[in-house]
N, C-alpha and C positions, 0 to 999 in steps of 0.2 A: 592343349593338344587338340586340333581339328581332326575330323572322320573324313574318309574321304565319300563322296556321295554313290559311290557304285553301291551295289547290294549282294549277300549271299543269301537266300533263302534259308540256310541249314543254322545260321545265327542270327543275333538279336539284340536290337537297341531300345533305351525308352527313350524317348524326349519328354523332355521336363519344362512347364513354363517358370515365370519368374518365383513363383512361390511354391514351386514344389510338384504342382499335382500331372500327372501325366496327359501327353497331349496325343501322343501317336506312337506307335508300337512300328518296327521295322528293323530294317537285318542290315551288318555289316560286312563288309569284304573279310575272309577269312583269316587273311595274315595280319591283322591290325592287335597291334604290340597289346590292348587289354584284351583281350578275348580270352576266354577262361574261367568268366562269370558272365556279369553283366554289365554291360554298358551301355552308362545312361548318359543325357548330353543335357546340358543347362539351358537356358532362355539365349546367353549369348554364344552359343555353340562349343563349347570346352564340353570333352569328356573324360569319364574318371570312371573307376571300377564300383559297382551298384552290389543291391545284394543278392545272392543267391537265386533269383527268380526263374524258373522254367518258362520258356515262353513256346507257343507252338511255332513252326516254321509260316514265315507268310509271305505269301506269293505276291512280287511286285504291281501284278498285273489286277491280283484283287482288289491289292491295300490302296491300289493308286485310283479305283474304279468305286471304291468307299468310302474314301476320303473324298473325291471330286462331288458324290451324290449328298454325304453328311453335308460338305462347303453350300451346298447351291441350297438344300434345306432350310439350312441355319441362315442364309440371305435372303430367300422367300420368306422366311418367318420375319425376320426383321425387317425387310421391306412392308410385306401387308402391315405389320404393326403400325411403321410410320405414315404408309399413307392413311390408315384409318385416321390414327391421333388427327392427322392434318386433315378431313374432311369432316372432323364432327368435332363442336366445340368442347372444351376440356372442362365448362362447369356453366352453370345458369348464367354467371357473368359474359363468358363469351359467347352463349346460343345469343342474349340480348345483344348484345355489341355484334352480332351477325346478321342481325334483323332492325339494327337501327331505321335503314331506309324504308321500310315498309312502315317503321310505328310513325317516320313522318309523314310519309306520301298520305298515310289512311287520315290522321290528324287533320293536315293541311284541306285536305278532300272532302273530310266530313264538315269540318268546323264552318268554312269555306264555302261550301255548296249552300249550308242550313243560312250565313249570313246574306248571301248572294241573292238566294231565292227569297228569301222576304225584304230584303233591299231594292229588290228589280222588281219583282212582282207582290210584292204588298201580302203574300202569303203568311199567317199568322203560327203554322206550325206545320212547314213545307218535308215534312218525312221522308217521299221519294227522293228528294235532293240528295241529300248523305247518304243514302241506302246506293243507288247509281254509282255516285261518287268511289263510296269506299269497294264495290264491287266492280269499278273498273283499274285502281288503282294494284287490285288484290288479282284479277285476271290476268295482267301485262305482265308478271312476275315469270321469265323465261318464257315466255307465251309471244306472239308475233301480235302486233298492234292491232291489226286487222281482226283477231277473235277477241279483243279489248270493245274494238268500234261495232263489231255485230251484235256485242253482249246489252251496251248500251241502247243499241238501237229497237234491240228487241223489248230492252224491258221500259221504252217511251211508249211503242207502238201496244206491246199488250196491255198499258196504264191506261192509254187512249182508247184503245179496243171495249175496255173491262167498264171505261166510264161511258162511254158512248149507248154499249147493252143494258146496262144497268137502269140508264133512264127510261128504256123502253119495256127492258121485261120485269127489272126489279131485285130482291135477292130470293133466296128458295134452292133448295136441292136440285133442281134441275135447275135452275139457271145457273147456276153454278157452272154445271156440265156447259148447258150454251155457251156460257162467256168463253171457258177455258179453250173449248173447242174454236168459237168464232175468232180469239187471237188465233189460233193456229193455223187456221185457213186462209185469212188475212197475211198473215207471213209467209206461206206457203205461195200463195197466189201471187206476193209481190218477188219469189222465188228466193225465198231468204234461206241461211243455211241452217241446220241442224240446230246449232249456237245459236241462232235468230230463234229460230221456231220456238225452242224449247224454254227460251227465256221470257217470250211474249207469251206464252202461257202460265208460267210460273207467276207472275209481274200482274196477268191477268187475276190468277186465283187470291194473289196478295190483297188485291183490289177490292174483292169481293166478301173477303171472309175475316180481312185485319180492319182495313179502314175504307167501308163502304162510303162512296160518295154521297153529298148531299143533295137537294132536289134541283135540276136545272143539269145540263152541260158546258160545263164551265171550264175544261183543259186545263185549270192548274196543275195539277197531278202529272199530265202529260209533259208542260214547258218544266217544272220541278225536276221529274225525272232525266231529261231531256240535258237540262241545265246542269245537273249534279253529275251526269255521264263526263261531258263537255271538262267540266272542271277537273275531273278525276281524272282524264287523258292528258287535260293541261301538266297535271301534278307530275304528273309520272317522266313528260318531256323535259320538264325540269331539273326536276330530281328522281335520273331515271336508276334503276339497279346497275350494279356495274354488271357490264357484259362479260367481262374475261370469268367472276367469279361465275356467276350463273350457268358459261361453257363446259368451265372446269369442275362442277358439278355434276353435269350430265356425262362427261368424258371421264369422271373419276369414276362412274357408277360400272361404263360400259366396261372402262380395262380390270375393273377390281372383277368381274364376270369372265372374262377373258384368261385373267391370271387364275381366279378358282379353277375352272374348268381345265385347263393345262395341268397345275396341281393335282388335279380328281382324274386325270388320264395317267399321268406319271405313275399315282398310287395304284389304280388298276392292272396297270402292264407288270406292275411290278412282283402283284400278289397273283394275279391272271383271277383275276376276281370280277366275276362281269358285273355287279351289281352296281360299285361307281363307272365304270364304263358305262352304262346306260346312265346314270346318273348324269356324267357330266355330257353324252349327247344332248339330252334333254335341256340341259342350262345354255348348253353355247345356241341351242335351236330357238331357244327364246330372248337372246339378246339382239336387242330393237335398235339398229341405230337410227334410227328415224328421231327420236330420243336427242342426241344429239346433233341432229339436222337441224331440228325444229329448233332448237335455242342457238344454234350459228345463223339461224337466217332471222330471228329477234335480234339477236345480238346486232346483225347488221341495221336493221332499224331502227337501234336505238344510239349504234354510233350515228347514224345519218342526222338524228334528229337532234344529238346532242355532241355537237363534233367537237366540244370541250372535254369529253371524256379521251383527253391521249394517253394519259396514264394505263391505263388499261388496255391501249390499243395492239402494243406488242404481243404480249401474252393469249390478246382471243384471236392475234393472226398466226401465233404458232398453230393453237388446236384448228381453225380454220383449215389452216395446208396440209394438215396430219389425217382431217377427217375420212380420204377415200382412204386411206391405208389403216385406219383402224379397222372402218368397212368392211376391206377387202381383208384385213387379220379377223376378224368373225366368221366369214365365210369358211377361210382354210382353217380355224381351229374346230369347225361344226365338221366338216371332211376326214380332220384330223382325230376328233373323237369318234367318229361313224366308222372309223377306220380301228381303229381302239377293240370297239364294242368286235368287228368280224374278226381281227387275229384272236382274241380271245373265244369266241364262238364255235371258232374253228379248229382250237388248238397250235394255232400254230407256234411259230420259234420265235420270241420276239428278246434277241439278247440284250441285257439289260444298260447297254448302253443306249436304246432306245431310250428308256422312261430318265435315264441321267439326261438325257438331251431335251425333251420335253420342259423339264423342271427348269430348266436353263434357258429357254425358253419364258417361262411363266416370271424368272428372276428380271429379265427383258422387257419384258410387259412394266413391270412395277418401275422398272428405270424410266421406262417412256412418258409414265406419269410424274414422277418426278421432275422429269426433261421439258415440258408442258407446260407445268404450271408453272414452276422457276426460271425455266429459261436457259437451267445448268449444263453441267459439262453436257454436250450432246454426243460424244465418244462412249459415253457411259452405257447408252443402251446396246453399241455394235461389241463389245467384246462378249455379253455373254449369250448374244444373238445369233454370233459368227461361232463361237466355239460350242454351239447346241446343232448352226447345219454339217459342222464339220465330224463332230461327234457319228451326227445319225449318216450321215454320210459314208464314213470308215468303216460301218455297220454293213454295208452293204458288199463288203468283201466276205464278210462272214456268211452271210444266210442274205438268197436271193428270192427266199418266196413272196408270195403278190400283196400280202395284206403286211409285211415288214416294208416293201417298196413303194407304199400307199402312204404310210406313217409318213417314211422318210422324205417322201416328195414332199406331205403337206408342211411337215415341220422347214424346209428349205424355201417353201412359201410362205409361210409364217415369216422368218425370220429376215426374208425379204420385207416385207409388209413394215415389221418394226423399223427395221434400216432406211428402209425410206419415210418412214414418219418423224423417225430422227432427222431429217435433213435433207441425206441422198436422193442421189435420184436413180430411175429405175439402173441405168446399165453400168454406175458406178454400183450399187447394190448388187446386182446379179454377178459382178465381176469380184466383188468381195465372198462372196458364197461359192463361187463357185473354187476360190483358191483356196479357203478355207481350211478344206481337210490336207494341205498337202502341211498346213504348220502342227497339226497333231501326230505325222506317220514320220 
């Protein structure tokens, strides 16, 4: 026997899953032939008369508003799970197997440089070579080439700097000071950057205080280091890091920031509890995406350099085109928590289909990551995208004050933001938002 799905508030069903245990509590139409106890419905929808239970009466409009917030919960829980699993390796075997290309590049670079420099220049135990080497191979690691080749550059010139003073003033406590200082004025003077300077003084002090040159000015040390740079950049062109993995690092860090801070808004509106509302302003105010800039425009240099990597080239031009709209999703969820923190400061109304919308939202996020790195359904991220602006939208028939039509604008930005990182573009997104709320009323 089927129920039929209307409801009476004044009576009462359980639903039951396959084994027994109950899944949702709700009311049936009045005249339906078991009514007189209880009625409970199985896994495949048959119902039969239960036992004796008192249930309270429950309002369609609660059950239907705590059910939706329990669903998006239990989906944000299970999403952050899986994306964590999938950003951090599951035991010592896979952090190795995650780092394989660095344990080569550093190898090939040290081993490499050490043979090279006493093959080429008759150096008997050329140090700076592998040192260079393995610290340009260790720099390029999501980093743009160019802070690879200044890192190099800098620690030739302070080798050269550090051996050049040496033979004139010697070692001692202050000369120390001299040398370290003369690289940096030297780099400074040749207008080198930050990365330059600070390396030709390091490079200098190494000189001075590990392995003091011998008597004469003889630039081995300099062409060594020089040379073990050179090789290290070779290494890395070769056998460079995959880019897409490297993007997808930086972009998993920024949405996993993105989705907490939604979550920590959700729970604030919920409890009117300012303390994560400031909490989560504070986090979305500190998410950098600069962060992920910096490794899409590596990334591009190292497809250019290595335009054998096409494997990989799909995946780091998803997050590529996604990039202004995570951006531009940082910006509205920092608005969107700023906005959090004043309804609650102020007391206002904020009905709690709000912070359901929010959470649905933060459920969105974690699909755009998934969508990203896999490539998968891209429909995935618009359905709990769209029923988060349509939610907070319908809201606004309710309660018209300024800090609830603050929320609701940002969360309708927000969830633009995702839609178009999925795929869309901007006026099929706004045109999907904006019809939204007419499939919830």
């Amino acid at each position: 026997m089927r129920l039929d799905a209307r409801r009476d508030p004044a009576l009462a069903l359980l639903v039951l899953d396959a084994g027994g245990e109950a899944l949702a509590e709700a009311a049936v139409e009045r005249d339906h032939p078991l009514v007189g106890g209880v009625v409970v419905i199985d896994a495949r929808g048959d119902a039969r008369p239960g036992r004796a239970v008192r249930f309270q009466p429950v309002s369609r409009t609660t059950e239907l508003r705590e059910h939706g917030a329990a669903r998006v919960r239990a989906r944000s829980e299970a999403l952050l799970w899986e994306a964590a699993e999938r950003s951090r390796p599951r035991s010592v075997m896979g952090r190795l197997q995650a780092n394989w290309r660095w344990f080569a590049q550093a190898a090939l670079a040290t081993a490499g440089s050490w043979a090279a420099a006493q093959q080429l220049f008759g150096h008997p135990r050329p140090i700076f070579a592998p040192v260079a080497g393995l610290i340009a191979v260790s720099t390029t690691l999501g980093q743009r080439r160019r802070y690879a080749v200044e890192m190099v550059l800098g620690i030739a010139l302070g080798v050269g700097i550090a051996d050049a003073l040496f033979t004139v003033i010697g070692a001692g406590t202050w000369q120390i000071a001299a040398i370290v200082v003369g690289a940096m004025v030297v780099a400074v003077a040749l207008d080198g950057s930050v990365v330059l300077v600070s390396e030709a003084a390091v490079s200098a002090l190494l000189v001075v205080t590990v392995q003091q040159p011998g008597s004469g000015l003889s630039g081995a040390r300099f062409l060594d280091s020089l040379l073990g740079g050179v090789i290290g950049l070779i290494v890395t062109s070769v056998l460079p890091a995959s880019p897409g993995r490297t993007v997808h690092r930086a972009a998993a860090v920024m949405l996993a920031e993105i989705a907490a801070t939604l979550e920590e808004v959700a729970q604030a509106l919920e409890r009117r509890d300012a303390d994560p509302a400031e909490r989560a302003w504070t986090r979305a105010s500190e998410i950098d995406p600069d962060v992920l800039r910096e490794a899409l425009d590596a990334g591009r240099e190292t497809l250019r350099l290595a335009p054998w990597l096409r494997g990989t080239r799909a995946q780091f031009d998803r997050y590529a085109r996604a990039y202004t709209q995570i951006d531009n999703a940082v910006t509205s969820v920092e608005a969107l928590s700023r906005g959090a923190v004043r309804a609650i400061a102020q007391g206002d109304n904020v009905p709690p289909p709000v912070p359901e919308a929010v959470r649905e939202l933060a459920d969105a996020v974690w699909r755009l990551e998934a969508t990203l790195d896999y490539g998968s359904d891209e429909t995935a991220v618009r359905e709990p995208a769209l029923h988060a602006a349509a939610r907070a939208t319908l809201v606004l028939e309710q309660t018209a004050n300024l800090s609830v039509s603050v929320i609701v604008v940002q969360v309708r930005s927000t969830a633009v933001d995702l839609l178009r990182g999925s795929g869309l573009d901007r006026d099929e997104a706004e045109r999907l938002v904006r019809e939204a709320a007419r499939t919830l009323q």
